[in-house]
C-alpha positions in Angstrom: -15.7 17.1 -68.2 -15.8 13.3 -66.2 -15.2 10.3 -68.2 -17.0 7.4 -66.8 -14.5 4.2 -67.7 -16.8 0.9 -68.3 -17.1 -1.8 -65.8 -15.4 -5.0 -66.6 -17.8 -8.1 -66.0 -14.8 -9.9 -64.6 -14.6 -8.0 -61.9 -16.7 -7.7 -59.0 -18.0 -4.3 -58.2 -16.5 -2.1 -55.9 -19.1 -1.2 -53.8 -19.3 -0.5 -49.9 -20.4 -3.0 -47.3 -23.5 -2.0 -45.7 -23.1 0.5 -42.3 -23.9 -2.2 -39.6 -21.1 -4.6 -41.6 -17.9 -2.3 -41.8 -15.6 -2.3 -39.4 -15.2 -0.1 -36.4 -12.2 2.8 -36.1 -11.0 0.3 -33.4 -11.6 -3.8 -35.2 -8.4 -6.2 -34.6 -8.3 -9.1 -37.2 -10.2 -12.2 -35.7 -8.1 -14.3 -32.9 -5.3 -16.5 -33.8 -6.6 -19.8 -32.7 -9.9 -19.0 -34.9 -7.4 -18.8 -37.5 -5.4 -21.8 -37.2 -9.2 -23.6 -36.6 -10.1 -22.7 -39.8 -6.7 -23.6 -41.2 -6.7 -26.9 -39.8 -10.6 -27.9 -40.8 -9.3 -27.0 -44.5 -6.2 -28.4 -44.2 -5.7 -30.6 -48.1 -3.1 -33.3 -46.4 -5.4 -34.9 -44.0 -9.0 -34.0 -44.0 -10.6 -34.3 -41.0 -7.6 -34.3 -38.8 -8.6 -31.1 -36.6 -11.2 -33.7 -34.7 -8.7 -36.3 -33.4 -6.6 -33.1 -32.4 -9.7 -31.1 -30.7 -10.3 -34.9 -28.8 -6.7 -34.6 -27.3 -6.8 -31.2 -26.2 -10.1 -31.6 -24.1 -9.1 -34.6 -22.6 -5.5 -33.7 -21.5 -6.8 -30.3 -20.0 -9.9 -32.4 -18.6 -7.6 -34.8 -16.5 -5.1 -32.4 -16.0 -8.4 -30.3 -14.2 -9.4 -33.4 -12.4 -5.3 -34.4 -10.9 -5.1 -30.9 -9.7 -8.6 -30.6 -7.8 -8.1 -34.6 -6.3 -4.9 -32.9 -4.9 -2.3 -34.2 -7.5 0.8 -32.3 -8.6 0.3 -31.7 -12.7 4.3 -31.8 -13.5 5.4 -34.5 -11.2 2.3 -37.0 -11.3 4.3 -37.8 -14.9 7.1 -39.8 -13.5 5.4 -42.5 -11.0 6.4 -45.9 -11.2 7.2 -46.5 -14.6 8.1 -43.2 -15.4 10.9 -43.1 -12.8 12.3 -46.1 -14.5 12.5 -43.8 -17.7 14.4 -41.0 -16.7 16.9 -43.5 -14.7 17.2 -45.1 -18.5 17.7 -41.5 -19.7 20.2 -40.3 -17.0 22.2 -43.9 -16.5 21.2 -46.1 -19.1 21.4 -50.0 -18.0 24.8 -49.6 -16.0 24.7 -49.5 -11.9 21.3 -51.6 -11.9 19.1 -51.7 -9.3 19.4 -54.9 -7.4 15.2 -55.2 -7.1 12.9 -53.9 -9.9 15.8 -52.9 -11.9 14.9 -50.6 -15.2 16.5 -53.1 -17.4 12.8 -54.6 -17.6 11.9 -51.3 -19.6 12.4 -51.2 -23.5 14.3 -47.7 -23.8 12.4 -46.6 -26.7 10.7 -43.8 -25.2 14.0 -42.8 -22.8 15.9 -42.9 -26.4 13.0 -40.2 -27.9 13.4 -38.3 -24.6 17.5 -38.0 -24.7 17.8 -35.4 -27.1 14.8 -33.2 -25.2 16.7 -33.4 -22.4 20.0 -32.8 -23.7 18.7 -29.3 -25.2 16.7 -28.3 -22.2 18.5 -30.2 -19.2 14.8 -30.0 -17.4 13.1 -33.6 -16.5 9.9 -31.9 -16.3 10.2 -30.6 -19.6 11.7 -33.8 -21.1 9.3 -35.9 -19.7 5.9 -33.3 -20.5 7.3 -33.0 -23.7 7.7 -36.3 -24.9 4.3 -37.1 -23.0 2.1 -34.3 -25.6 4.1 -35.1 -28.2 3.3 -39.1 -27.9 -0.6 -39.1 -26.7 -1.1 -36.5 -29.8 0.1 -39.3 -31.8 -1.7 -41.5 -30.4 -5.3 -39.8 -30.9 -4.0 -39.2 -34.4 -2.8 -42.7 -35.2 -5.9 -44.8 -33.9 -8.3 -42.0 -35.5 -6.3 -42.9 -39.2 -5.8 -46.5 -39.3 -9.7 -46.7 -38.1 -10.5 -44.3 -40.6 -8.4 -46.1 -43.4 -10.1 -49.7 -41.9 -13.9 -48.6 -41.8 -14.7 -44.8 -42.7 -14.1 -41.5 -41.2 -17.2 -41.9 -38.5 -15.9 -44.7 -36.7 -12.4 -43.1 -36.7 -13.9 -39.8 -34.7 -15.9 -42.5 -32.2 -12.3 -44.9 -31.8 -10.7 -41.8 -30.6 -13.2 -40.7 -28.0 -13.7 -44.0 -26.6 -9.8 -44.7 -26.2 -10.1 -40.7 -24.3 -13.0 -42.3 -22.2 -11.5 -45.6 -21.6 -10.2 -44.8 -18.0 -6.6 -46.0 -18.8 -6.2 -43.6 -21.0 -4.6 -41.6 -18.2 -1.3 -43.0 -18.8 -0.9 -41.3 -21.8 -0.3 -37.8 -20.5 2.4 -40.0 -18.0 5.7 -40.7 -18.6 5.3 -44.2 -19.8 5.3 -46.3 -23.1 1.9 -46.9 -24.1 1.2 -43.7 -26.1 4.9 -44.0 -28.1 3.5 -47.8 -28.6 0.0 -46.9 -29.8 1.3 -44.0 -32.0 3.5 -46.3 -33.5 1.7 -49.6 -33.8 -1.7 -47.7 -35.4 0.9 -45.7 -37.3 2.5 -48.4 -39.0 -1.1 -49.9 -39.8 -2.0 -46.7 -41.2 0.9 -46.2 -43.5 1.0 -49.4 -44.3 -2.7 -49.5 -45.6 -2.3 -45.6 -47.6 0.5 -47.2 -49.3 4.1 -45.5 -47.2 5.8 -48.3 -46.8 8.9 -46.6 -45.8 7.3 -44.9 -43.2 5.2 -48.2 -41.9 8.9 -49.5 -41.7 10.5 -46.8 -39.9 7.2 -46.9 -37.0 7.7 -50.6 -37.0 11.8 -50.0 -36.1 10.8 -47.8 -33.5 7.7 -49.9 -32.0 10.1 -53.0 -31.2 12.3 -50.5 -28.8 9.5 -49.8 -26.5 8.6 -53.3 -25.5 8.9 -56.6 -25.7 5.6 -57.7 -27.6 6.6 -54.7 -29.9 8.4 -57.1 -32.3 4.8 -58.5 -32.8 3.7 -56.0 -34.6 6.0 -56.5 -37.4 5.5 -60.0 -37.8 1.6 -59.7 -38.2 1.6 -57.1 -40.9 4.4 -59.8 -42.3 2.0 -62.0 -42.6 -1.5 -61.2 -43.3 0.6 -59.3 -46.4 2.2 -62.7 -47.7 -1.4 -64.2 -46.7 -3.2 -61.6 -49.2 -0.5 -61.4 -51.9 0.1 -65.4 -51.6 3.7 -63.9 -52.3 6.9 -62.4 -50.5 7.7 -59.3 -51.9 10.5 -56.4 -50.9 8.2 -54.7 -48.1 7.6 -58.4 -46.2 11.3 -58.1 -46.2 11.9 -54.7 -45.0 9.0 -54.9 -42.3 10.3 -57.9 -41.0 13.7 -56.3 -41.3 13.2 -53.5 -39.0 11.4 -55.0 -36.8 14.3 -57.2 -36.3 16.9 -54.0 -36.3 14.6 -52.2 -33.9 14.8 -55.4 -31.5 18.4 -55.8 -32.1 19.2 -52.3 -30.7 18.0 -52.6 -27.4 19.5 -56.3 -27.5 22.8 -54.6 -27.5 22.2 -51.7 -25.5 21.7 -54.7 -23.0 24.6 -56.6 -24.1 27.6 -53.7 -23.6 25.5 -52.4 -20.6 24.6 -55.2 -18.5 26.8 -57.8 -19.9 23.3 -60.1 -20.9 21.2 -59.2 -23.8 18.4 -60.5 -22.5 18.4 -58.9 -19.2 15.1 -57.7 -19.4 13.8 -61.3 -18.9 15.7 -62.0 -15.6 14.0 -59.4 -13.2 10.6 -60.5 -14.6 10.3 -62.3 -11.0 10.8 -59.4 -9.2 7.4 -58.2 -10.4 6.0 -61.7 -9.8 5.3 -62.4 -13.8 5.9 -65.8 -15.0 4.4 -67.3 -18.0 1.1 -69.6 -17.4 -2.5 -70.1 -18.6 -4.7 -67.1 -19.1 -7.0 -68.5 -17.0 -4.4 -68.4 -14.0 -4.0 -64.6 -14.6 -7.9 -64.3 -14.1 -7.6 -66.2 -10.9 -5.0 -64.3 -9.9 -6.8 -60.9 -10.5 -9.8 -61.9 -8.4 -8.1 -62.8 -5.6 -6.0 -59.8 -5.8 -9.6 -57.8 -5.0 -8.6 -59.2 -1.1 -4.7 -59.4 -1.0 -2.4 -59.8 1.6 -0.4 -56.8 3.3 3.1 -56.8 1.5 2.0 -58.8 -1.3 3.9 -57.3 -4.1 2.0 -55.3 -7.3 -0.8 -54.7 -5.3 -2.9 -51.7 -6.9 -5.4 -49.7 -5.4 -8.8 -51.3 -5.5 -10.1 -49.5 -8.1 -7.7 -50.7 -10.6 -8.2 -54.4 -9.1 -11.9 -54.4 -10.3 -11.1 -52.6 -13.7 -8.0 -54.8 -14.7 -11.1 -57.7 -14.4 -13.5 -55.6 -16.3 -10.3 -54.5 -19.0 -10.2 -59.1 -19.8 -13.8 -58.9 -20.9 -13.5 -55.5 -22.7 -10.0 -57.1 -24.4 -11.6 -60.4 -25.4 -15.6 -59.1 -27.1 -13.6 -56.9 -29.0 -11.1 -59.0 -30.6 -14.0 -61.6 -30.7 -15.8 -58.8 -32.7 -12.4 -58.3 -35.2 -12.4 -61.6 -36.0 -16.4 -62.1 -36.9 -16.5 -58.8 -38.5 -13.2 -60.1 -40.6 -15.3 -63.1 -41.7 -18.5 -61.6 -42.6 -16.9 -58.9 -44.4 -14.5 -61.2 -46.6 -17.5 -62.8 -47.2 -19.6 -59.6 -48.4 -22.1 -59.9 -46.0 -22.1 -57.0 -45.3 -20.5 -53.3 -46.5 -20.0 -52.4 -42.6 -17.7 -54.9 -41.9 -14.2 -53.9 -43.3 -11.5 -55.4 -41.2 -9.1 -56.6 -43.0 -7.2 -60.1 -41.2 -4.5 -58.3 -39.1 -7.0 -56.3 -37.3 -8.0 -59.5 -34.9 -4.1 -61.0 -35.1 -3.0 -57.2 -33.7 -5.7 -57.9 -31.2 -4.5 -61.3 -29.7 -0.5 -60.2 -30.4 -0.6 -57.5 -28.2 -2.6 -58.9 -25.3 -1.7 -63.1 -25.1 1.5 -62.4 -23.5 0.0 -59.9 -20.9 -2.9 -62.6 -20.1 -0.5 -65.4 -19.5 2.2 -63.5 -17.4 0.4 -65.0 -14.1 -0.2 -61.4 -12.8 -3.0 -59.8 -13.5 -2.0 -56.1 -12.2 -1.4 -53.7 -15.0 -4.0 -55.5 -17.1 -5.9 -52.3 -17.6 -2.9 -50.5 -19.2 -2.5 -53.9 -21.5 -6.4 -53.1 -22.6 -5.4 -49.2 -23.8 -2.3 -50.5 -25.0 -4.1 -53.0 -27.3 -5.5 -50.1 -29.5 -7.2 -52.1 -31.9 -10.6 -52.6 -29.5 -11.5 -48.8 -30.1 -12.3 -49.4 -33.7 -14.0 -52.5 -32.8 -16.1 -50.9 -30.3 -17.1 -48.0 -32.7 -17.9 -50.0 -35.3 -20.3 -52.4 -32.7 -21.7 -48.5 -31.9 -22.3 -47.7 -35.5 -24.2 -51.1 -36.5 -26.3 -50.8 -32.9 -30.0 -49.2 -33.5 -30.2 -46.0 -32.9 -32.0 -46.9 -29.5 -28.9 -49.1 -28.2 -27.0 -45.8 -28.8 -28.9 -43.8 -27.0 -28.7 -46.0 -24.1 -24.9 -47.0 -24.7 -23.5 -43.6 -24.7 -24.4 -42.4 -21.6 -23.6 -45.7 -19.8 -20.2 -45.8 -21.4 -18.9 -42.5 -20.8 -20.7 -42.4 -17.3 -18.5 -45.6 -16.3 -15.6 -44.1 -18.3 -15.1 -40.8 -16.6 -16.5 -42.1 -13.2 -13.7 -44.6 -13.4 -11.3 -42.3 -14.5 -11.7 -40.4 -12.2 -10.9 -43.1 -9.1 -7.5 -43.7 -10.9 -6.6 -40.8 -11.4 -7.8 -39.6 -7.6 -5.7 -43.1 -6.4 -2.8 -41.8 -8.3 -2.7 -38.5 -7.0 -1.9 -39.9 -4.1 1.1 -42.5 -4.4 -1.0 -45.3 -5.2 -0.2 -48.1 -7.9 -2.8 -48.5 -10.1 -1.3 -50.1 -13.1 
């Protein structure tokens, strides 16, 4: 005799997939990366986060595609110029400096996050490649939250894919500071604004040891917090405060090493930067477009025109912060959100670049001055659909047409920025 037990309603029945559904004698669970996509889609920490991720990885195996077939070397394109000066700083520190050019006009902050790499794997390709990912990840990440925290999550995704078309984004797979400076400049915005102020304080430490406008940063968020609160209160104090630590390290790094804790300032010449009038930098640029043989910081031609261009781009965007400030403080309108600091980031970290009499580099300034991303997408998301249209093609034609002449310049030995 069978006894039949009763269903329970609670559970579902346990009946068999349909033939053309189940899986073959042969069926391997589905591959790890669809996996970890799904995980990282769903991830409950920070929503959204798989797109400024997914951004990175295209665009660092995108110009890593386009160094190789211009005839680059993937591993040690990383180290020109600048990034020579770093592993000196890692291997030497300040002592023995170089008579011209020395490295002592280098912030060590990102030679002081590469030390440990090296001292595990003893490999300057490693240490440098490393430190290189683990920055420009950052990087994508940080601009993508403090744009999403200032306006919403769309102009966050369009920040980061115009910071991977702006053509000087190249230098963040390099050896160099700007992606350990954007990382931590938009990461201290970004804690700052979710409420970590611990962790704003620590990124603001570590911002003011990679270089010298670094300790900028700090005093901005100082002050457009007393300028909201109309109070000083125990985080002024502690962002202020670390800034100030993070400055006094290298200070004294310079001090025991070099005997002058300002020796950064001193070889300024050797790079022909003095301080002057914006407008003398400009000049300076466009007559750079025809210079003289042996004149020194000298880029390729390509970077001539776009350290020109990178002025305008610089100055409509922070322009932009500071109407879209206004108008928003004055609720004309829900699309404008940025808050006071947005335009004061904008002009901290690019005066002193525009008045160093030397234009060259300027185009590095520009990517380095983070804050015109979000200003561009949110220009982009108020335009009429039309503009769009037209915009987006135009921009990411220049962008990667552009990119694409540095990067070609660079594979060759040539300075670009």
């Amino acid at each position: 005799m069978t006894t039949t037990l009763p269903e329970d309603p609670a559970l579902p029945a346990l009946t068999e997939p349909p033939a053309d559904q189940r899986p073959g004698p042969f069926a391997m669970p589905g591959p790890w990366w669809r996996a970890a996509w799904r995980w990282l889609r769903a991830t409950p920490v920070l929503p959204g986060l798989w797109f400024p991720i997914a951004v990175w990885g295209l665009w660092r195996v995108a110009s890593l595609g386009v160094t190789l077939w211009l005839g680059g070397k993937g591993v040690e394109s990383a180290f020109s110029y600048d990034g020579a000066h770093y592993l000196r700083i890692v291997h030497h520190g300040y002592w023995d400096p170089r008579p011209v050019m020395g490295s002592q006009a280098f912030f060590p902050g990102v030679a002081w996050l590469a030390t440990p790499v090296w001292w595990l794997t003893g490999s300057d390709a490693i240490t440098a490649h490393t430190v290189a990912t683990i920055t420009g990840l950052g990087a994508f990440v940080a601009v993508w939250g403090a744009t999403k925290e200032w306006v919403h999550e769309k102009a966050a995704r369009c920040a980061v894919i115009l910071m991977a078309l702006f053509p000087s984004s190249l230098f963040l797979w390099m050896f160099y500071s700007e992606a350990l400076f954007i990382a931590l400049g938009a990461g201290a915005v970004w804690a700052d604004r979710r409420g970590r102020h611990g962790l704003a304080a620590a990124c603001l430490f570590g911002l003011a040891t990679t270089r010298s406008v670094g300790i900028l940063i700090p005093a901005v968020l100082v002050l457009a917090r007393v300028m909201r609160a109309h109070r000083i209160d125990r985080w002024v104090l502690a962002y202020a405060g670390a800034g100030l630590a993070g400055l006094s390290s290298v200070l004294v790094m310079m001090q025991v090493q070099l005997g002058d804790p300002l020796g950064f300032l001193g070889v300024q010449d050797d790079w022909g930067r003095t301080i002057s009038w914006p407008w003398t930098s400009v000049l300076q640029g466009i007559d750079n477009l025809t210079p003289e043989r042996g004149t020194v910081m000298v880029p390729a031609l390509v970077a001539r025109s776009f350290d020109l261009w990178a002025v305008g781009i610089v100055l409509v965007g922070v322009v932009y912060l500071m109407v879209a400030g206004r108008l928003g403080r004055a609720g004309r309108s829900a699309a404008h959100r940025f808050p006071i600091e947005a335009w004061m980031l904008g002009v901290a970290m690019i005066a002193l670049p525009l008045a160093s009499s030397v234009l060259a580099s300027f185009n590095r300034f520009a990517l380095a001055d983070w804050v015109i991303f979000p200003a561009y997408a949110a220009m982009l998301g108020r335009a009429p659909c039309w503009a769009r249209v037209v915009a987006w093609p135009v921009i990411a034609g220049a962008g990667v047409l552009t990119a694409y002449a540095l990067i070609g310049r660079i594979s060759v030995g040539r300075f670009v920025g």
